[in-house]
Every structure is written in C-alpha cells, then in structure tokens.
KEVEX-812534 format. One line per 10 residues: number of its first residue (from 1); their letters; for each residue x, y, z of C-alpha. Coordinates in pm, 1 decimal, decimal comma. Layout:
<nodes>
NUM> a> X Y Z | ...;
</nodes>
This chain:
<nodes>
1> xxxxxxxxxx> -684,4 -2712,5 -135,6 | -425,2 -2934,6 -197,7 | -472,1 -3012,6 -596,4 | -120,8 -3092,9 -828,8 | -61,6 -2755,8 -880,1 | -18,7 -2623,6 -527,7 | 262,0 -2947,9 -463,5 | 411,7 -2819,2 -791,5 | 475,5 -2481,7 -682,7 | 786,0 -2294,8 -622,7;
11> xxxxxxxxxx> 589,2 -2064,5 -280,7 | 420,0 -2251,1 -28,0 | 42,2 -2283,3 -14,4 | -17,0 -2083,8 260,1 | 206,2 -1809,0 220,2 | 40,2 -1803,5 -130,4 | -239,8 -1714,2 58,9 | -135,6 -1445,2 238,3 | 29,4 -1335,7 -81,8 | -354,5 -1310,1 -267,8;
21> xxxxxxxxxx> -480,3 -1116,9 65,8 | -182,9 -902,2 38,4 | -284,7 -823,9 -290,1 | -648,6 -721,5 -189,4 | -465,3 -489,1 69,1 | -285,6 -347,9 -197,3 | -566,2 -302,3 -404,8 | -797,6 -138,7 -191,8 | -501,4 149,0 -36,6 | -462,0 214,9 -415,5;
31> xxxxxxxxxx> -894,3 258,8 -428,5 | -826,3 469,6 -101,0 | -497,6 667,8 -233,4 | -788,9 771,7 -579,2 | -1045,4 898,2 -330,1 | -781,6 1127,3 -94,6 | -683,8 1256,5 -423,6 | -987,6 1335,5 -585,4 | -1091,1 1494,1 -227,3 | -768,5 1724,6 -289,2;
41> xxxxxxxxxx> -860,8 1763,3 -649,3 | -1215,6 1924,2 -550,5 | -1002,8 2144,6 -355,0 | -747,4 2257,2 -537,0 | -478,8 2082,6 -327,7 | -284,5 2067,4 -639,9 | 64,5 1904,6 -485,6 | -126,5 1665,4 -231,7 | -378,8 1585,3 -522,6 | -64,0 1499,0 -746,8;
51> xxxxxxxxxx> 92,7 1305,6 -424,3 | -237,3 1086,6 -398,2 | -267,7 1031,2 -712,1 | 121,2 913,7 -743,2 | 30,5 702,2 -400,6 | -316,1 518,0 -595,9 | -49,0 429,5 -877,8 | 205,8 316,5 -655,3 | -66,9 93,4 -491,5 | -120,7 -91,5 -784,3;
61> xxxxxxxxxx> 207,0 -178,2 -872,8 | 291,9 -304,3 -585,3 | -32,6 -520,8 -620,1 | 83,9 -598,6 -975,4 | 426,4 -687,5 -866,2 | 270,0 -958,9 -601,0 | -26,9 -1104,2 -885,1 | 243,9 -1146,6 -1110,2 | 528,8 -1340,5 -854,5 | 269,0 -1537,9 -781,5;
71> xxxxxxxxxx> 189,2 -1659,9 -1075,3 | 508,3 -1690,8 -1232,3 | 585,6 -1922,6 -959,7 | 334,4 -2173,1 -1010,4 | 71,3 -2009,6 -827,9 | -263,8 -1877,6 -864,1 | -301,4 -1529,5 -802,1 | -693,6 -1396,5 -749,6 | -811,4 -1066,0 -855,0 | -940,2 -857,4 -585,8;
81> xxxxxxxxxx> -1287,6 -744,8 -500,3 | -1255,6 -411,3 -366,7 | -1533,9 -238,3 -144,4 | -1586,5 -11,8 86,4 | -1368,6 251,4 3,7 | -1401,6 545,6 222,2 | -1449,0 920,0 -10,2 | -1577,6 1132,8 280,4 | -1272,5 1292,0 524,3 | -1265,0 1553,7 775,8;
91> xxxxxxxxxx> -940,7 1757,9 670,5 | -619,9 1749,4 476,0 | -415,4 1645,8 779,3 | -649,6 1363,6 817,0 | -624,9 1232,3 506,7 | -248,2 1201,9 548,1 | -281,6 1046,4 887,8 | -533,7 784,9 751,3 | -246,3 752,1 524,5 | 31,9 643,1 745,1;
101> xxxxxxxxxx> -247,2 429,7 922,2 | -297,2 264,4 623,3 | 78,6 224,0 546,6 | 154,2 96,4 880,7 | -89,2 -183,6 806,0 | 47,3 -301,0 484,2 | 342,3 -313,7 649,5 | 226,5 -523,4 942,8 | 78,1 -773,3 688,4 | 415,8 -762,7 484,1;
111> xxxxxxxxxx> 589,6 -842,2 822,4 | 365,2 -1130,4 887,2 | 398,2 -1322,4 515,7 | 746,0 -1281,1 553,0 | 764,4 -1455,8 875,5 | 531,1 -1691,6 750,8 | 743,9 -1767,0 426,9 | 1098,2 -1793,8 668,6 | 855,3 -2080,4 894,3 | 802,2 -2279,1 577,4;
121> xxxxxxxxxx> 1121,1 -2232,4 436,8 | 984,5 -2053,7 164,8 | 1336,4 -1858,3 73,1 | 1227,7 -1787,3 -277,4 | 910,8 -1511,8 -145,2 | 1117,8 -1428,5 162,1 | 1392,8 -1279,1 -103,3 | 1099,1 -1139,6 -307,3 | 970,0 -943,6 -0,2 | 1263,3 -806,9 59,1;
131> xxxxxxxxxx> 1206,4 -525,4 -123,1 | 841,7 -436,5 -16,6 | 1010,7 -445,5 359,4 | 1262,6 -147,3 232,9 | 952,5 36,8 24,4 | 747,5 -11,1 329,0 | 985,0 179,5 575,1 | 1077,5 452,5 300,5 | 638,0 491,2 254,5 | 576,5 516,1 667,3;
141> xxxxxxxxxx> 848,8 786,4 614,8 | 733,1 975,5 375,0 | 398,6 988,4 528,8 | 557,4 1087,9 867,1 | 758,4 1382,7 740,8 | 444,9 1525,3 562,5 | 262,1 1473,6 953,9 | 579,2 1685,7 1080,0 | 546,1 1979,3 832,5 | 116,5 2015,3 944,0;
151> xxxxxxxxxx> 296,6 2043,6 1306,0 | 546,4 2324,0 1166,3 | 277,6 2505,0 982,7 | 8,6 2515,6 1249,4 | -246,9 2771,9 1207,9 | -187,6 2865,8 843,9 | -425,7 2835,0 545,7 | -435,8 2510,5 390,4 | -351,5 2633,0 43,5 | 10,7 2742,2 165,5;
161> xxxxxxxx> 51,9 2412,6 364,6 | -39,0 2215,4 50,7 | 234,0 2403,4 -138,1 | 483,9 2268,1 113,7 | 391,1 1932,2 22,2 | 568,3 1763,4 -184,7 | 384,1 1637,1 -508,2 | 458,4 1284,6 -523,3;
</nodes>
C-alpha cells in the first residue's frame, strides 16, 4: 500500500510491517503468559502463578510500547487478533520451557525487524529496538536460570520447587 501517509512517515513501510506482526507476537505470549498462570493458579503454584502473571503484563507492554511508536511516527499500528492460545500443559517445568521457546522467538523476530530497519536505513526504529534487544537477552535469562534450578531440584515435590521460584 503505498497511500500519502506511508511516504509521510518517519519508519519505513515494511519494517512497519514487521512492527504490526511484532505486535501480534507480543500479544499472543502475553494470552500465553495468562494461561501458564492460571494453570499455576489451579495449583497453588503461588510464586510461578505470580511470575506468569507478571510475564502476561510484561507482554502487553511491550506490545503497547510497539502500537504506540508506531503510531506516533506516522504509522498505522493494527490491533491484534489473538487465537489459539494453548491452556492445556503437561508439567510446571514445561510450562517454563514453552516459555523460553516462546522468548527465543520474540527475540528472533526482534532480530529480524532490526536488520530489516538497518537495510532501509530506518535509524529512527533501529534506536527504538534497542531496548527490546537488551529486554530480550535479560527475558531468555531469566527463563534459563528458572530451567537450571528444575535441574538442581530434581526429584522433589513441586510445591518446594515452586517456592524456589522467584515470583516475578
């Protein structure tokens, strides 16, 4: 689409693009963060249930953060349709491993406007991703020490592993 508007704004078209999908991606790891924590909740996995539900928040506001650059910078940002949002896991450690998967991925798609925004010369949303890069590494990390302490605690009841998890 190449109406007024696009040639008038301060990101280029198609990393605009990439910037709506990454929004959807946000969107639907905040849908996915609700459902791990409302799995915890059911259990009584009170510091992972806090953690997920910190994560879910988190989501969003990193969506927000995106729908509103966008816009500010002549853009049009698009409101998400989110679906398919899985609410049926196997185990606690699971749930955190689906995690970093799903961390990994936003990152891979943060990686890939970013290099898309350097190609077009697009310095203004390269600077602006800047930060999601560092938020991205500190998330995987997060997720990855939580993986470690399941390895530590191997074998004991779930209730005392949750407790050495931190809440958010």
């Amino acid at each position: 689409m190449n109406t007024i508007v696009r040639k008038q704004m301060a990101i280029h078209p198609e990393v605009m693009d990439l910037l709506n999908n990454q929004i959807e991606m946000e969107m639907t790891a905040s849908a996915s963060y609700l459902a791990m924590a409302s799995w915890c909740d059911q259990r009584e996995l009170l510091n992972s249930k806090a953690f997920f539900y910190k994560q879910a928040e988190e989501e969003r506001e990193h969506a927000m953060k995106i729908f509103t650059f966008i816009n500010d910078n002549g853009g049009a940002a698009i409101s998400p349709d989110v679906k398919n949002v899985n609410n049926d896991f196997e185990s606690l450690r699971a749930i955190y491993e689906m995690g970093l998967e799903q961390e990994i991925s936003v990152t891979k798609s943060i990686f890939k406007i970013f290099k898309a925004a350097r190609k077009e010369d697009d310095f203004i949303t390269e600077v602006f991703l800047q930060w999601f890069i560092t938020e991205q590494s500190e998330e995987e990390d997060t997720f990855r020490s939580i993986i470690d302490i399941f390895d530590l605690m191997e074998g004991m009841p779930l209730k005392m592993v949750d407790e050495r998890l931190p809440k958010a």
